[in-house]
C-alpha positions as CSV (number, residue, x, y, z in Angstrom):
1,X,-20.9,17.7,-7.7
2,X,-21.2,13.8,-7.9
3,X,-22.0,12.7,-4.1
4,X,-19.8,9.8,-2.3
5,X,-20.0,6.0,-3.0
6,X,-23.4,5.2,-3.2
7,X,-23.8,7.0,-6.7
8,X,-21.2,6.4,-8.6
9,X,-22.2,3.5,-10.9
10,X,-20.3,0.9,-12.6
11,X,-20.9,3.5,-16.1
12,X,-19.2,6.3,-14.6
13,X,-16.4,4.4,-13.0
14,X,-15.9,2.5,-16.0
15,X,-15.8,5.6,-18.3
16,X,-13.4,7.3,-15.2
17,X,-11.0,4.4,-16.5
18,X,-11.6,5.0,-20.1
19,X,-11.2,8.6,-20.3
20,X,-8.0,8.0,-17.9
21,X,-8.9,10.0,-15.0
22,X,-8.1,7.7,-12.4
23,X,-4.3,8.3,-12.0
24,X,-1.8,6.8,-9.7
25,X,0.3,9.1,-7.0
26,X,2.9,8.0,-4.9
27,X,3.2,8.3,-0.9
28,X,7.2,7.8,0.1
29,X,8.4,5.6,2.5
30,X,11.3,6.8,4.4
31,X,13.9,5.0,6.2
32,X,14.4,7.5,9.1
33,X,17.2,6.2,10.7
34,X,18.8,7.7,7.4
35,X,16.3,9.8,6.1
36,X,16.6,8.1,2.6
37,X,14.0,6.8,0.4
38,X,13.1,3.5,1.2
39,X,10.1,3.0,-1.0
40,X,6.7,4.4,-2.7
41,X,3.3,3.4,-2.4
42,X,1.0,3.8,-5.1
43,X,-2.3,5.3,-4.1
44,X,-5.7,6.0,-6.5
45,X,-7.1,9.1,-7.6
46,X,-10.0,10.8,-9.1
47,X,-8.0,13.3,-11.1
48,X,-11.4,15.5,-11.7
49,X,-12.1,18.4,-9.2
50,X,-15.8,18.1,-9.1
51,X,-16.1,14.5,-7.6
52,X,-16.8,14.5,-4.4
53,X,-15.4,11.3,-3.2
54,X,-12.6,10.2,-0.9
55,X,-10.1,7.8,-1.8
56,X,-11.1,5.4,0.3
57,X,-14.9,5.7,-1.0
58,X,-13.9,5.6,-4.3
59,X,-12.2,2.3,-3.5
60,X,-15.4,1.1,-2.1
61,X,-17.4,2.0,-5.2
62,X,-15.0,0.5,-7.3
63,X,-15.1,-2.8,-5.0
64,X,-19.0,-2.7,-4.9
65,X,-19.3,-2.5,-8.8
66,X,-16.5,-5.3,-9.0
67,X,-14.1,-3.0,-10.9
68,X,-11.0,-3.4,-8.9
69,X,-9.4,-6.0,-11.2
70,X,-9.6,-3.6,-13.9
71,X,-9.2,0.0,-12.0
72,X,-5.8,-2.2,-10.5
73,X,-4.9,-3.5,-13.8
74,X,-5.3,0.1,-15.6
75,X,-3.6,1.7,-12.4
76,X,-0.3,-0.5,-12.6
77,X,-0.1,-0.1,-16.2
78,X,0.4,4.3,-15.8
79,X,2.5,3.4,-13.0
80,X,5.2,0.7,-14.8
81,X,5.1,3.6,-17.3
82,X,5.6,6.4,-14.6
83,X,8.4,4.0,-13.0
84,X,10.2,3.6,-16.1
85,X,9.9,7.1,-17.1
86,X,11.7,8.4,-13.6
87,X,14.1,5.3,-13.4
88,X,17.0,7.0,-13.3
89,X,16.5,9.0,-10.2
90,X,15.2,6.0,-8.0
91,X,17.4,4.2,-5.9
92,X,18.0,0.4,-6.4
93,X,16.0,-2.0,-4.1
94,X,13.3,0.3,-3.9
95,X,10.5,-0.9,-2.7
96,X,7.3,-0.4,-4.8
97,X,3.9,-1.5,-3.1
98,X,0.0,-1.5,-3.8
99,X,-3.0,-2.2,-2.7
100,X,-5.0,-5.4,-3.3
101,X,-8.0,-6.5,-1.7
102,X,-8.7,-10.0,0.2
103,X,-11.4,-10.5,-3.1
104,X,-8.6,-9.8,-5.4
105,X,-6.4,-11.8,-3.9
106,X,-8.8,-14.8,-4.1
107,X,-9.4,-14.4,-8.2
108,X,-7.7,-16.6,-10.1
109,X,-5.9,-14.2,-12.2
110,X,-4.2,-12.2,-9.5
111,X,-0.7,-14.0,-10.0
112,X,-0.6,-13.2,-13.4
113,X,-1.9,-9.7,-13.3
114,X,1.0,-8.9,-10.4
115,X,3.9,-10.3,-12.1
116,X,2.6,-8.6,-15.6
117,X,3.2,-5.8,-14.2
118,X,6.4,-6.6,-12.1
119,X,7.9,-7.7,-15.6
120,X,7.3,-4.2,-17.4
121,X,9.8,-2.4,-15.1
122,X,12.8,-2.6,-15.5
123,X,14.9,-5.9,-14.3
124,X,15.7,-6.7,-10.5
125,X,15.7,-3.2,-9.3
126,X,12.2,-2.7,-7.8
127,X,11.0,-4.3,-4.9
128,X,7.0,-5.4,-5.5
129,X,5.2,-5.8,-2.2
130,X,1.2,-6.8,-2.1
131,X,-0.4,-5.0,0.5
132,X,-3.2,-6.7,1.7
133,X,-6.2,-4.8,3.2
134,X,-8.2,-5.0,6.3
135,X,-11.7,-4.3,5.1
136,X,-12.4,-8.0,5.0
137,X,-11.4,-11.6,6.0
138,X,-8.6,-13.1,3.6
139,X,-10.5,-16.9,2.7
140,X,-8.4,-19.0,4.6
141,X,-7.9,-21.3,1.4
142,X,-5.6,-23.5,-0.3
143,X,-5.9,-21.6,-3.8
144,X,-5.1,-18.2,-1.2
145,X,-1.6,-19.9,0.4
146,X,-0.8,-20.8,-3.1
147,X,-1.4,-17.4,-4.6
148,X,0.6,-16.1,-1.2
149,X,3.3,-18.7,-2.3
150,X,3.6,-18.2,-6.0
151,X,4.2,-14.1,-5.6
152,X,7.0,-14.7,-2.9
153,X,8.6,-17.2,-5.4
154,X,8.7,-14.6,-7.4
155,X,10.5,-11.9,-4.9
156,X,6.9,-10.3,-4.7
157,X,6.8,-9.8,-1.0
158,X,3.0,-9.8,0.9
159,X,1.9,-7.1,4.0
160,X,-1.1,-7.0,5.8
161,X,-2.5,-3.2,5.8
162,X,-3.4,-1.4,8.8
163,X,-2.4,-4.3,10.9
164,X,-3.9,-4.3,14.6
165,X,-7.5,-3.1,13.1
166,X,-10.5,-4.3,10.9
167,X,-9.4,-7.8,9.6
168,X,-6.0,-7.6,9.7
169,X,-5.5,-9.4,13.2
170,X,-3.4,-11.7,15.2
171,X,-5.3,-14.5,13.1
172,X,-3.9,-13.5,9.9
173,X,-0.2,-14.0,11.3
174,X,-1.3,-17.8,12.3
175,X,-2.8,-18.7,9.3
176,X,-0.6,-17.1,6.7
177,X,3.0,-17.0,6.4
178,X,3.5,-12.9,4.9
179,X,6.7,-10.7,4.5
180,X,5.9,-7.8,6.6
181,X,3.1,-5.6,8.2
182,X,2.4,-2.1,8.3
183,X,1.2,-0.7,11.9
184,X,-2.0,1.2,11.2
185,X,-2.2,5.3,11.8
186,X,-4.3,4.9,14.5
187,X,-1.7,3.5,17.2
188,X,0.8,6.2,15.6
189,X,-1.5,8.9,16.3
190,X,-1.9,7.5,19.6
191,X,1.5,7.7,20.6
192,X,1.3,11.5,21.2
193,X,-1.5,10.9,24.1
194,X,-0.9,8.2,25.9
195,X,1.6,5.2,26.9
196,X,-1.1,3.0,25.7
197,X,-0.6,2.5,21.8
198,X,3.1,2.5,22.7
199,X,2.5,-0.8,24.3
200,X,0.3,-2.1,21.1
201,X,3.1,-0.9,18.8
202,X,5.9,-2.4,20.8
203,X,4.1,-5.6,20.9
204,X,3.2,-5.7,17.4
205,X,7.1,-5.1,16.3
206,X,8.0,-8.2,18.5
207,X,5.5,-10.2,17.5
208,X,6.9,-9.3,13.8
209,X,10.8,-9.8,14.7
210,X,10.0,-13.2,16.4
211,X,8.5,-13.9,12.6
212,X,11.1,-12.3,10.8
213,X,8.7,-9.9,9.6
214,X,8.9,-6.4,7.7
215,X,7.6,-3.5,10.0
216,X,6.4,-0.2,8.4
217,X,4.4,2.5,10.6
218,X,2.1,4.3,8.7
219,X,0.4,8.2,10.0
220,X,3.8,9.4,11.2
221,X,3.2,13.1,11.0
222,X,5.4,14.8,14.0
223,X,9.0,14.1,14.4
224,X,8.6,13.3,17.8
225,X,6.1,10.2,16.8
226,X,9.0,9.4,14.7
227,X,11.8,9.6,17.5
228,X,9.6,7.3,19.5
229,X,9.0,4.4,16.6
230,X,12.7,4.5,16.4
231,X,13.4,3.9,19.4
232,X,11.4,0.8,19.8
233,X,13.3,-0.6,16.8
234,X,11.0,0.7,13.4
235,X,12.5,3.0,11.8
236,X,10.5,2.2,8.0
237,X,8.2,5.2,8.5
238,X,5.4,6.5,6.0
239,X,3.4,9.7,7.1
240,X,3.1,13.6,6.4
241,X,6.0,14.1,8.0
242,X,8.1,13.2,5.2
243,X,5.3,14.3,2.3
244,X,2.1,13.3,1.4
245,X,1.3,11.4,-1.6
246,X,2.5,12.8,-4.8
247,X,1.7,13.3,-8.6
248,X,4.2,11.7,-11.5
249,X,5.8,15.1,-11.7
250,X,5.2,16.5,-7.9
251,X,7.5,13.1,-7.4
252,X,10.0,13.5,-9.9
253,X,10.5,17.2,-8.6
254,X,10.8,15.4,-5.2
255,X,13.2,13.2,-6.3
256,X,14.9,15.8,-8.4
257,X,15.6,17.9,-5.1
């Protein structure tokens, strides 16, 4: 059994890519005022059984071999075709997001990859949305705003990930002008012990209405976590209380139901 991170080299993530068994699933996102499908998320897996790695580690190995331009590339291109393949059971205006990096971001190429991509499903239905990861500073850059600019031109809108912790601060909303955020699982799971991340969360959807900013809480996994998000106005919820994230055909039964 391979061990986490640290061992996987850029060989055996590259031939993971090659050999196709880094797959995409998808987490719904549920608008729970109406309990409809708002949107999916498109998460990375290791579709083996004997690695031993988390997502999130294998996200760091792939980001520590400078892979994730091509595990991204390789990941959207099974998902346009997942997409396609289910289109007829999504609902129009669906919002369809993924993960991208602050280092991604910053590559020259990133504009072109994303709208690739955006142009292989099929016309004006989707939704793209960038989510933009807390595990490091986004460069504060001219080429960054531009890349930032040139995807919302494009109806690509841009979140910050896991706002409130790691990188994605207060500091990010003042130097970047994004679409949305999403609150990070840890104030969520918070709000079942204390009045404390209540306050964050309330403060962080103000801060986001006053920009005329997207809100998504991410974690949710009891309904009453869910009652209490609602009532302080963000009802775009993603957690295990809806489902988890899902296989190509674990989502089409899902959407078949």
């Amino acid at each position: 059994m391979k061990n986490p991170e640290s061992s996987l080299s850029s060989v055996d993530l590259y031939c993971a890519l090659m050999m196709g068994e880094i797959v995409p699933y998808y987490q719904p996102v549920i608008d729970a005022g109406t309990q409809s499908l708002f949107g999916l998320e498109v998460l990375m897996r290791w579709a083996l059984a004997d690695v031993d790695s988390t997502p999130v580690d294998l996200i760091a190995a792939f980001e520590e071999q400078g892979l994730m331009p091509e595990m991204t590339q390789h990941l959207l291109r099974q998902v346009a075709e997942d997409i396609n393949e289910l289109d007829s059971l999504l609902p129009d205006g669906l919002h369809l997001s993924f993960n991208a990096s602050p280092s991604q971001i910053e590559k020259p190429g990133f504009v072109f990859d994303t709208l690739s991509f955006l142009a292989a499903l099929p016309l004006e239905k989707y939704r793209l949305v960038v989510e933009v990861t807390e595990s490091q500073p986004l460069a504060n850059t001219p080429e960054v705003a531009g890349t930032i600019l040139k995807l919302q031109l494009a109806d690509v809108a841009v979140y910050f990930d896991d706002f409130g912790t790691g990188c994605a601060n207060l500091n990010c909303i003042e130097q970047f002008n994004v679409d949305g955020l999403k609150i990070d699982r840890l104030f969520v799971e918070g709000l079942s012990s204390g009045a404390r991340s209540a306050s964050i969360i309330s403060l962080i959807a103000g801060l986001a209405q006053s920009q005329k900013m997207d809100v998504i809480a991410e974690g949710v996994e009891t309904a009453c976590q869910s009652q209490a998000l609602c009532e302080m106005g963000i009802q775009i919820q993603q957690g295990y209380l809806f489902s988890n994230a899902l296989s190509k055909t674990q989502l089409q039964q899902y959407l078949a139901a």
